[in-house]
N, CA, C and O of each residue as an XYZ file, in Angstrom:
660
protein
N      -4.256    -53.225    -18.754
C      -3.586    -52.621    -17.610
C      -2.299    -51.970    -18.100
O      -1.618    -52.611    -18.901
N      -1.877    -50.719    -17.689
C      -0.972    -50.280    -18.238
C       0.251    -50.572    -17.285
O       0.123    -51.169    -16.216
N       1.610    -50.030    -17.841
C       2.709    -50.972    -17.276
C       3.043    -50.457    -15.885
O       3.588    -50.985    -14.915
N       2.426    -48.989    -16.160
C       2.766    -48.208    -14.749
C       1.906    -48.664    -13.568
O       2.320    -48.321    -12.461
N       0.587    -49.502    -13.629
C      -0.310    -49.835    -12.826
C       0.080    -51.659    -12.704
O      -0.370    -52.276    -11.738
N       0.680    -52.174    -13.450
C       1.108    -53.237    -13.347
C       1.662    -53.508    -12.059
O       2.545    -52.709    -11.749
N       1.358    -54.581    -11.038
C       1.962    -55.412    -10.089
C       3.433    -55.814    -10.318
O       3.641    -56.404    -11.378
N       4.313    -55.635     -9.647
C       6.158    -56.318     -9.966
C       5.851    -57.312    -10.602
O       6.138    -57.268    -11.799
N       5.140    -58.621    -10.062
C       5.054    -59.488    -10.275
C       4.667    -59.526    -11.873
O       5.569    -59.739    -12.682
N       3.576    -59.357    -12.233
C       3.279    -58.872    -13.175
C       4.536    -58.685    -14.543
O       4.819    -59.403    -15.502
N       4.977    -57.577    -14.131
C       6.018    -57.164    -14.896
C       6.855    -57.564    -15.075
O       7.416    -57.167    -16.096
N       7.721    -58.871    -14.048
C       8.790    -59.850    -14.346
C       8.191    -60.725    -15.342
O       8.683    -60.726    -16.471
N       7.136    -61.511    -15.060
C       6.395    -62.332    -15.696
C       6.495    -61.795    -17.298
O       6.679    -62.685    -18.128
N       6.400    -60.576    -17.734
C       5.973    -59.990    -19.072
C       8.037    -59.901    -19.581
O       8.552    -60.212    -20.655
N       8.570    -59.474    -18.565
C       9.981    -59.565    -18.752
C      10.249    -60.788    -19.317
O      10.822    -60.707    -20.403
N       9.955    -62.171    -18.821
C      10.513    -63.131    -19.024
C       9.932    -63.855    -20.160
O      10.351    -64.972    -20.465
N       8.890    -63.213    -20.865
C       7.978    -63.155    -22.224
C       6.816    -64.515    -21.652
O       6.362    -65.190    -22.576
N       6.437    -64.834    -20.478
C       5.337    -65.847    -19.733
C       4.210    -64.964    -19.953
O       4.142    -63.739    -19.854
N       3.292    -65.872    -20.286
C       2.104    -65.725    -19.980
C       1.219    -67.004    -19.423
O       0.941    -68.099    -19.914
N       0.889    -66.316    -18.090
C      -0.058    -67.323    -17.120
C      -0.697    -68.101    -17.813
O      -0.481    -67.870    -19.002
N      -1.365    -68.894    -17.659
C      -2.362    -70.164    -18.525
C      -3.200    -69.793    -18.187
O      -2.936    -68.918    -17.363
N      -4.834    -69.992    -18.394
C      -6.066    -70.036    -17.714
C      -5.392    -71.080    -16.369
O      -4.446    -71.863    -16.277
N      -6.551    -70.538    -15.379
C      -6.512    -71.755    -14.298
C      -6.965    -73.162    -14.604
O      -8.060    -73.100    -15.164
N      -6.613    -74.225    -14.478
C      -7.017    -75.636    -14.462
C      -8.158    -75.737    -13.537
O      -8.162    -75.245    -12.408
N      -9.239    -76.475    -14.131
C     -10.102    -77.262    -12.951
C      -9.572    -77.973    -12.769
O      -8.675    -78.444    -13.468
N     -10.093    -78.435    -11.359
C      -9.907    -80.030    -10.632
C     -10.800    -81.094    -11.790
O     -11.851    -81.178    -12.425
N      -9.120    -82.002    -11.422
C      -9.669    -83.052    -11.930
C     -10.380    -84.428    -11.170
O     -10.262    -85.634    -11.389
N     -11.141    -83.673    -10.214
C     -11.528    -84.610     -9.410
C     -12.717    -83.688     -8.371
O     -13.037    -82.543     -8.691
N     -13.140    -84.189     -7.447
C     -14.687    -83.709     -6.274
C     -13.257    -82.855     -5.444
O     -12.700    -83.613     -4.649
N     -12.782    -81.796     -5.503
C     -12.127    -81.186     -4.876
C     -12.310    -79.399     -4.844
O     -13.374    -78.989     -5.308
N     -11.262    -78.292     -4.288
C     -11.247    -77.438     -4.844
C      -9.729    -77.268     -5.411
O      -8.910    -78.052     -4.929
N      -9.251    -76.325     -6.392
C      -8.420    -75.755     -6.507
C      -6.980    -75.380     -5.460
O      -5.758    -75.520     -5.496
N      -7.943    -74.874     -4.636
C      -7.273    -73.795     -3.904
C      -8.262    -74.028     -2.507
O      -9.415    -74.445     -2.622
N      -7.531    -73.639     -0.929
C      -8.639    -73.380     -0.166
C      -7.540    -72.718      1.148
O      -6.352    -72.985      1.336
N      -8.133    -72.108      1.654
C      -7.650    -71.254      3.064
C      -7.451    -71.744      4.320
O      -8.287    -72.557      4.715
N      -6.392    -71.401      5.176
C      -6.925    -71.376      6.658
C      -6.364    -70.695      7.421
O      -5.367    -71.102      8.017
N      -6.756    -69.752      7.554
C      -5.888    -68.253      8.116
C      -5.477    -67.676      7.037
O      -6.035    -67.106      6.099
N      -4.176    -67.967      7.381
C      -3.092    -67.000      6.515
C      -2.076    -68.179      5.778
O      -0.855    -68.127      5.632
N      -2.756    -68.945      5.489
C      -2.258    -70.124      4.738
C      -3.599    -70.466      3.649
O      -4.813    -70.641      3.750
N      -1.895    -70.426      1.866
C      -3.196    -70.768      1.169
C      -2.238    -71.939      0.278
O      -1.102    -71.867     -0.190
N      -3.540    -73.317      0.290
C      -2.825    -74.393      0.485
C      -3.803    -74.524     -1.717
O      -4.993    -74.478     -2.029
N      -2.346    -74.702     -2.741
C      -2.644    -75.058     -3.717
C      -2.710    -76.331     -4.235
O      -1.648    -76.941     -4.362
N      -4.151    -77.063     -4.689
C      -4.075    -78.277     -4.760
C      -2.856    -78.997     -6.024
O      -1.846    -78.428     -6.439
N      -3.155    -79.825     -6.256
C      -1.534    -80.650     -7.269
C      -2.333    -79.719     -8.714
O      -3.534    -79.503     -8.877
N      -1.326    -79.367     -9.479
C      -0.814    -78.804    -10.610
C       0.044    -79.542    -11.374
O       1.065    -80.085    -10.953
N      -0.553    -79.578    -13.014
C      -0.175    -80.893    -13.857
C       0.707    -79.892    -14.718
O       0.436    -78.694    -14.628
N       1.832    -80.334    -15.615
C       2.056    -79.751    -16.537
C       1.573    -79.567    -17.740
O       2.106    -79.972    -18.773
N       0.149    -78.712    -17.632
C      -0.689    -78.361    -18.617
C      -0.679    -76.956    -19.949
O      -0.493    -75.788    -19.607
N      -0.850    -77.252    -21.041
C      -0.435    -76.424    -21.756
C      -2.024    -76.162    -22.267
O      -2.754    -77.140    -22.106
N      -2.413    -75.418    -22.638
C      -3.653    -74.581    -23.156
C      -4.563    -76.199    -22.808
O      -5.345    -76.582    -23.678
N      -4.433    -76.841    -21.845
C      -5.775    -77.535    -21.155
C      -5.299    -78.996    -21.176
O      -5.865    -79.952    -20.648
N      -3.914    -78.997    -22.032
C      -3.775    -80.419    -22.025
C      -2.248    -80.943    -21.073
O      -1.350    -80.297    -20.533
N      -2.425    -81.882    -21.164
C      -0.749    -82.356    -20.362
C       0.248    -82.503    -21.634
O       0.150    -83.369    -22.503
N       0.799    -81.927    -21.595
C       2.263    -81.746    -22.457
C       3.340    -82.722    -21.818
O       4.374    -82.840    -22.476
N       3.266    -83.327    -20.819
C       4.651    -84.274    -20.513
C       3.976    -85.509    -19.682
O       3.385    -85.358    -18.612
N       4.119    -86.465    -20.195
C       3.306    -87.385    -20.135
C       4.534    -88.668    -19.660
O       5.680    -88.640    -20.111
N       4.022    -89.800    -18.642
C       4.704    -90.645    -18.460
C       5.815    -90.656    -17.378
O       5.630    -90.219    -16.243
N       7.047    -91.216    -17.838
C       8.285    -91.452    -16.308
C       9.488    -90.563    -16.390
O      10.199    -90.660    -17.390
N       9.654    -90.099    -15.880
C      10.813    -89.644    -15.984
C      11.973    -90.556    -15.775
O      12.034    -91.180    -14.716
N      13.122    -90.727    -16.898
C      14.028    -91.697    -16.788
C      13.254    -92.962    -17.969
O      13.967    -93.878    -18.377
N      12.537    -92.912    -18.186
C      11.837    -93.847    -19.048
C      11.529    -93.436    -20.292
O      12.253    -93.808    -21.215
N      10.192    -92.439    -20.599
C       9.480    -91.854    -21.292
C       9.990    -90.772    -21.605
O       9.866    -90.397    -22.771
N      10.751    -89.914    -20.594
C      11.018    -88.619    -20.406
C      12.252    -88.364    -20.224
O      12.809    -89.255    -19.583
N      12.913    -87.512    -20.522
C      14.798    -87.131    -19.842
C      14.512    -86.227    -18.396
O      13.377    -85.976    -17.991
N      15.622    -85.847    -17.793
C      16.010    -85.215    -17.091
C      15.070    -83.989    -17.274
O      14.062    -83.680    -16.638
N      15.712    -83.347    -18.374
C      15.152    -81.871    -19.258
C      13.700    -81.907    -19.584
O      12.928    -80.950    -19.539
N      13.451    -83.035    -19.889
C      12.094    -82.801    -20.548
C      11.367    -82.793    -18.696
O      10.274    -82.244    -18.558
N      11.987    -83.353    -17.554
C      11.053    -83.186    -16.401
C      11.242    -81.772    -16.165
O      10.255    -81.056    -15.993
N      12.315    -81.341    -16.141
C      12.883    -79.683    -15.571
C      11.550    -78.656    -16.115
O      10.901    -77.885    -15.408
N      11.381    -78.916    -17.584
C      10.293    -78.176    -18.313
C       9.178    -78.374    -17.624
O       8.660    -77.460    -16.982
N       8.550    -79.904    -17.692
C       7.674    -80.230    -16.904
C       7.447    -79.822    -15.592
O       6.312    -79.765    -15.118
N       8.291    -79.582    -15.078
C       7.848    -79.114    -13.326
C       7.582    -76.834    -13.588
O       6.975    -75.952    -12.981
N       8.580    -76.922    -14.964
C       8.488    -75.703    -14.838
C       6.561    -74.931    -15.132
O       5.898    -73.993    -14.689
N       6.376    -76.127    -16.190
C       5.109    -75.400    -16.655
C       4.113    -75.675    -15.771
O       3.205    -74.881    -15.523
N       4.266    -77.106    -15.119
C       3.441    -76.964    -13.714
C       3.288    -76.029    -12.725
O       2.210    -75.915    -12.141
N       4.618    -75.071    -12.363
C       4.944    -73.829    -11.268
C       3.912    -73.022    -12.347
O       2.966    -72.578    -11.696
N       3.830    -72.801    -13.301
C       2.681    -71.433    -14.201
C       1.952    -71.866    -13.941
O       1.277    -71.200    -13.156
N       1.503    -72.965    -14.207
C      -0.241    -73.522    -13.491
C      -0.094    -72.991    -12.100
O      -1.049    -72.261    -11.834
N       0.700    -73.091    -11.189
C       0.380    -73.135     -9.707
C       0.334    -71.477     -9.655
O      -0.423    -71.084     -8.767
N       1.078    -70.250    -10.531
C       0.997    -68.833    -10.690
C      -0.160    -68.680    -10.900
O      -0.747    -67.936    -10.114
N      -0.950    -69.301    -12.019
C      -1.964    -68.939    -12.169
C      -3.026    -68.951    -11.047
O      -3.837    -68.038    -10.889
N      -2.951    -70.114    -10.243
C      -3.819    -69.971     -9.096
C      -3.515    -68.827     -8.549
O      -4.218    -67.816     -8.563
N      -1.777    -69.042     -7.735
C      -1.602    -68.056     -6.804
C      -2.371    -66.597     -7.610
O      -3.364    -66.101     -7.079
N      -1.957    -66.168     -8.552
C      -2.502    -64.378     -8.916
C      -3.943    -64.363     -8.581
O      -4.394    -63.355     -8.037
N      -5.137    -65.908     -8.983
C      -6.249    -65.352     -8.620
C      -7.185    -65.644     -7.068
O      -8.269    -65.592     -6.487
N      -6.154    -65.881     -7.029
C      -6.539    -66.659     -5.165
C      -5.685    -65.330     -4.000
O      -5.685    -65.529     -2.785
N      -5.046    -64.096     -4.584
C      -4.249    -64.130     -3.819
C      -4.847    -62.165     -4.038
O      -4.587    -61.139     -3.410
N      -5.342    -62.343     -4.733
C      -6.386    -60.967     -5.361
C      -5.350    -60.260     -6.108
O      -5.358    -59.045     -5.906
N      -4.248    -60.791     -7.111
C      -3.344    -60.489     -8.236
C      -2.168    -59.766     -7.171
O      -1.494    -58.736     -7.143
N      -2.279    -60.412     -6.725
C      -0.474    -60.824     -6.134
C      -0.738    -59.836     -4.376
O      -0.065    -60.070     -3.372
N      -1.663    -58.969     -4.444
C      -1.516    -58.624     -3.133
C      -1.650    -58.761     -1.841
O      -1.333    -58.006     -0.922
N      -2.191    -59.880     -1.850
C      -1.920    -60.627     -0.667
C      -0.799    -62.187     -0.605
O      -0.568    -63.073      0.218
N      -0.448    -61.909     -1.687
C       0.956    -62.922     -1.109
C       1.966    -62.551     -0.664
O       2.712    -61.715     -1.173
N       2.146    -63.223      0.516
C       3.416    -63.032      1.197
C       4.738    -63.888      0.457
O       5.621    -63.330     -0.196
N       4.656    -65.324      0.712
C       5.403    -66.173     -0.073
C       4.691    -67.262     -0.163
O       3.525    -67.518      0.136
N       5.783    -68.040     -0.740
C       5.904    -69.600     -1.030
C       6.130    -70.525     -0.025
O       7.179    -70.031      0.388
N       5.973    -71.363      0.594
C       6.493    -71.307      1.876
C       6.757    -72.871      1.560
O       7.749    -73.147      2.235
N       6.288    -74.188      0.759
C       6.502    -75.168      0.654
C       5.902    -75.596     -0.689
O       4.782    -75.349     -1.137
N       6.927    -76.308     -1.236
C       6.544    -77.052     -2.484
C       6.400    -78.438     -1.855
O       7.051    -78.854     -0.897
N       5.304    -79.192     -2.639
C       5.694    -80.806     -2.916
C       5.976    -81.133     -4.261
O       5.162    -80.927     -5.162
N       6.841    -81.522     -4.400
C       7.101    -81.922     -5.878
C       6.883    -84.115     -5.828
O       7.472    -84.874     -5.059
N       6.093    -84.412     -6.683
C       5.618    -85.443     -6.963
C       5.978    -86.326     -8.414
O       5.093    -86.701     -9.184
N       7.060    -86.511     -8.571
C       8.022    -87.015     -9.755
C       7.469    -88.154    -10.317
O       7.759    -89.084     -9.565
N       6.853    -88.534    -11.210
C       6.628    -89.864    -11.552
C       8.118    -90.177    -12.122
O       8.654    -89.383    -12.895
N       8.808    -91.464    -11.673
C      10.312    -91.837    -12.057
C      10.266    -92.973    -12.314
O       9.446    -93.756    -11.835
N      11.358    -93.319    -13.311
C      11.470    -95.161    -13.461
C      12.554    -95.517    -12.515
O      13.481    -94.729    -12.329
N      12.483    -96.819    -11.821
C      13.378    -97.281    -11.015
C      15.006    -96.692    -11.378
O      15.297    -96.825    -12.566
N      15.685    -96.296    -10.826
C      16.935    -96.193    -10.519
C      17.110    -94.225    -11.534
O      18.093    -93.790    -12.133
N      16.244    -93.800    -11.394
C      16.401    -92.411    -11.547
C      16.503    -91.265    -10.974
O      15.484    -90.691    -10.591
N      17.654    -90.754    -10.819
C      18.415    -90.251     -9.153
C      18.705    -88.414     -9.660
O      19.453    -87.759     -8.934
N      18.075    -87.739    -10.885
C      18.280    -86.453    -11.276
C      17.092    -85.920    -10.473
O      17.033    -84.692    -10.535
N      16.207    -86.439     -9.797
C      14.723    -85.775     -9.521
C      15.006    -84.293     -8.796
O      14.239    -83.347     -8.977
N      16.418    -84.190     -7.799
C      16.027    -82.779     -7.367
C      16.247    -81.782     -8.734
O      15.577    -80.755     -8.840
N      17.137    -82.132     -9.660
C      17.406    -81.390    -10.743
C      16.008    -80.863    -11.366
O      15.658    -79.689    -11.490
N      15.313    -82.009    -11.720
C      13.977    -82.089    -12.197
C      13.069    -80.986    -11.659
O      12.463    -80.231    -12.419
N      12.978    -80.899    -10.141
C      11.732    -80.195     -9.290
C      12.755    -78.874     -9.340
O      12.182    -77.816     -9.076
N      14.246    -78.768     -9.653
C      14.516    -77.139     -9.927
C      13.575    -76.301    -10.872
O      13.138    -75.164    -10.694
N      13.384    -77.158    -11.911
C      12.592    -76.191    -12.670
C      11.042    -75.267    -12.493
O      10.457    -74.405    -13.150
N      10.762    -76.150    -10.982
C       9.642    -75.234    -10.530
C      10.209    -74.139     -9.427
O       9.631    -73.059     -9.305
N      11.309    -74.452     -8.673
C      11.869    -73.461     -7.805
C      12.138    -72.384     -8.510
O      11.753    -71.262     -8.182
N      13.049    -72.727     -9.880
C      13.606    -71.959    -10.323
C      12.714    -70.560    -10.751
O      12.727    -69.427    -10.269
N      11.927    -71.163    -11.886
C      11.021    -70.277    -11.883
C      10.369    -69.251    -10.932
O      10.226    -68.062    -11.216
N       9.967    -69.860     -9.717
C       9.548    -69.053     -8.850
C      10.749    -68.357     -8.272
O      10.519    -67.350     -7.604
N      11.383    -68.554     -8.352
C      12.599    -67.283     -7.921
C      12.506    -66.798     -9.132
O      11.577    -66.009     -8.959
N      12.811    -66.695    -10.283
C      12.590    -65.877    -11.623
C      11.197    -64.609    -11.405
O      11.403    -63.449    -11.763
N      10.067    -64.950    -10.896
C       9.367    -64.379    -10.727
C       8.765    -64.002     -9.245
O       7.817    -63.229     -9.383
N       8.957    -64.230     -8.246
C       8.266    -63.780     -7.276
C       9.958    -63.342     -5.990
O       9.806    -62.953     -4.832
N      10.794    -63.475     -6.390
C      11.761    -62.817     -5.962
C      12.227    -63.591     -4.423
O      12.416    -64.799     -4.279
N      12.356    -62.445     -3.273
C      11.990    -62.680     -1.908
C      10.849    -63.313     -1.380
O      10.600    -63.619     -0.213
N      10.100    -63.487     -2.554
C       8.775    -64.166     -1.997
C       8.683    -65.995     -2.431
O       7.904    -66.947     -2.395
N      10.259    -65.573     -2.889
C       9.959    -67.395     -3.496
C      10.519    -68.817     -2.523
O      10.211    -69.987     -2.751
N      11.258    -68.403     -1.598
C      11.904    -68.987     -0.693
C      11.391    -69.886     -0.386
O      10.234    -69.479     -0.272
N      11.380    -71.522      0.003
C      10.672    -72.011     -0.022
C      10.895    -73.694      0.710
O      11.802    -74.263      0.103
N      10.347    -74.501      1.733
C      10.928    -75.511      1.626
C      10.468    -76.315      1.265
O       9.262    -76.132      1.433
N      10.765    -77.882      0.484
C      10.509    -78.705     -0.711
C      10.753    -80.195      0.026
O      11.643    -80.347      0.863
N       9.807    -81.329     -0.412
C       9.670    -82.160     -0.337
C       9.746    -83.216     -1.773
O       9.124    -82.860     -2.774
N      10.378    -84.250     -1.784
C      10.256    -85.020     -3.453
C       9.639    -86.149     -3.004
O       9.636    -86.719     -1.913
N       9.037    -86.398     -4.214
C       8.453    -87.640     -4.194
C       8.347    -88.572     -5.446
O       7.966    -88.031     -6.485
N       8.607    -89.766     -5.470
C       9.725    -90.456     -6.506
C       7.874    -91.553     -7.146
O       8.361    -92.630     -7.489
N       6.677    -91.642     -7.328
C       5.722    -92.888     -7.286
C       6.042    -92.783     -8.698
O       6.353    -91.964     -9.563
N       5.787    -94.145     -8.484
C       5.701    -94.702    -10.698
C       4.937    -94.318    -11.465
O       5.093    -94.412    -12.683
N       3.987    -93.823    -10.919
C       2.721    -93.431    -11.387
C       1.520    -91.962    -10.790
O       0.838    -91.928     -9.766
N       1.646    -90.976    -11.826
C       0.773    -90.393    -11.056
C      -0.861    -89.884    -11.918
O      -1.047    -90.150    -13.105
N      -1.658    -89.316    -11.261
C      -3.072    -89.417    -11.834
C      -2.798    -88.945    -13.365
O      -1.792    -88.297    -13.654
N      -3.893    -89.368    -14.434
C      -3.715    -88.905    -15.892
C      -2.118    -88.983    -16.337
O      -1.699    -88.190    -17.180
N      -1.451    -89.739    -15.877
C      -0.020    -90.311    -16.824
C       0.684    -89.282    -16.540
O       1.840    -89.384    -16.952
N       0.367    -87.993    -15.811
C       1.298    -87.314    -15.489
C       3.003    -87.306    -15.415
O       3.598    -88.380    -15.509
N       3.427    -86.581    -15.316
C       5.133    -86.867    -15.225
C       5.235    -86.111    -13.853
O       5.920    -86.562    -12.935
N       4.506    -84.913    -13.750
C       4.642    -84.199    -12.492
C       3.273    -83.579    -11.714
O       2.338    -83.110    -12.363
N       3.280    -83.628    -10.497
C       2.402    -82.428     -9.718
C       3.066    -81.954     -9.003
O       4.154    -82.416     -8.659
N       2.502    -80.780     -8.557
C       3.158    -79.689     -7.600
C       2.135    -79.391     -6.620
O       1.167    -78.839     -7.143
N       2.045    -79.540     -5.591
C       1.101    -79.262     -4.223
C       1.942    -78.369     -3.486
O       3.005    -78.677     -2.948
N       0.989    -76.399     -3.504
C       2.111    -75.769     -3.404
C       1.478    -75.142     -1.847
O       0.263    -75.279     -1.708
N       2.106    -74.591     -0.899
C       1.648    -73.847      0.480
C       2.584    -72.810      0.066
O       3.742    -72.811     -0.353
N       1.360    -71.581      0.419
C       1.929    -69.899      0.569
C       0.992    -69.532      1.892
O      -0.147    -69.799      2.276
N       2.030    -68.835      2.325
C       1.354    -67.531      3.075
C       1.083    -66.159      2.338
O       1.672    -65.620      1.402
N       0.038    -65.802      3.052
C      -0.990    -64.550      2.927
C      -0.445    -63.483      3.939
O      -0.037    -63.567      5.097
N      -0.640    -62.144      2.797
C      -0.282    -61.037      4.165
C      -1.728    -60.832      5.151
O      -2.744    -61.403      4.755
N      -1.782    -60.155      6.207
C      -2.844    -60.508      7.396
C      -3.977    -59.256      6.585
O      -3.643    -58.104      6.308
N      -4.921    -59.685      6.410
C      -5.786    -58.967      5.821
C      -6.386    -57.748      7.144
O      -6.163    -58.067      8.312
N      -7.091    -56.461      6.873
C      -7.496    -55.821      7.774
C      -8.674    -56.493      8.424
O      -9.170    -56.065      9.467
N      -9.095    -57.518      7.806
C     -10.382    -58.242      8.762
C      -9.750    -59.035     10.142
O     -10.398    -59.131     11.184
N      -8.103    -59.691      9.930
C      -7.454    -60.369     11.190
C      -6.892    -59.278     11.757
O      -5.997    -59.770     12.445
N      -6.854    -58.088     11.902
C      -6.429    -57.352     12.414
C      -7.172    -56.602     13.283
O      -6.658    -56.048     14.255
N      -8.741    -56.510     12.930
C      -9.772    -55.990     14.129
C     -10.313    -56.615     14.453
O     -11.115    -56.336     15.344
């Protein structure tokens, strides 16, 4: 694709030297991704690097502060990667509209909103006005595959010409 046919989105992404991951399968009888209206609801997103989990364990324990910030960040590219192919490469997203951020933490570890910045952040790095977003934390000791983080993300969709006639 050349740069002039390139999506914004697209082109921040190449700005910021990212490149999307393949999409993750479910790790479980689920889908990915699924619709209802104009809501597209992304299932949890691990911090996976070419297929594997790169941050493993508690944050505050196993993990620092930083090493979660990364972690939530490379989880938000997993959740890009859905959004670009769920969303028909960016043109039907409207925004972001809610993160869950899902922290695996050791008792008395109190940096977690710092931690889930690194997925906001990002998405303001790349999707601009479209990244706005409101956020929920969640502190369990434990999450599926030793995880350190998931991200369960809700966007809205612009109204396709099929809701319109």
């Amino acid at each position: 694709m050349s740069a002039q046919a390139m999506h914004p989105i697209d082109m921040r992404l190449r700005a910021l030297g990212v490149t999307l991951p393949q999409r993750s399968k479910p790790a479980g009888n689920y889908l990915p991704a699924c619709r209802c209206d104009r809501l597209l609801f992304i299932s949890g997103q691990f911090p996976l690097e070419n297929g594997h989990l790169k941050y493993v364990g508690q944050i505050g324990r196993d993990l620092t502060s930083e090493d979660g910030y990364q972690a939530a960040r490379l989880a938000a590219l997993n959740v890009l990667a859905h959004l670009r192919h769920e969303t028909n490469e960016w043109r039907q997203l409207e925004s972001i509209l809610r993160i869950d951020g899902h922290i695996s933490s050791a008792q008395h570890c109190h940096d977690l909103p710092k931690v889930l910045d690194g997925a906001s952040d990002l998405f303001q790095q790349v999707l601009q006005g479209q990244a706005g977003h409101a956020r929920a934390l969640f502190a369990p000791t434990a999450l599926p595959l030793n995880s350190s983080i998931e991200l369960v993300v809700i966007a809205s969709l612009r109204p396709s010409h099929a809701d319109q006639g």
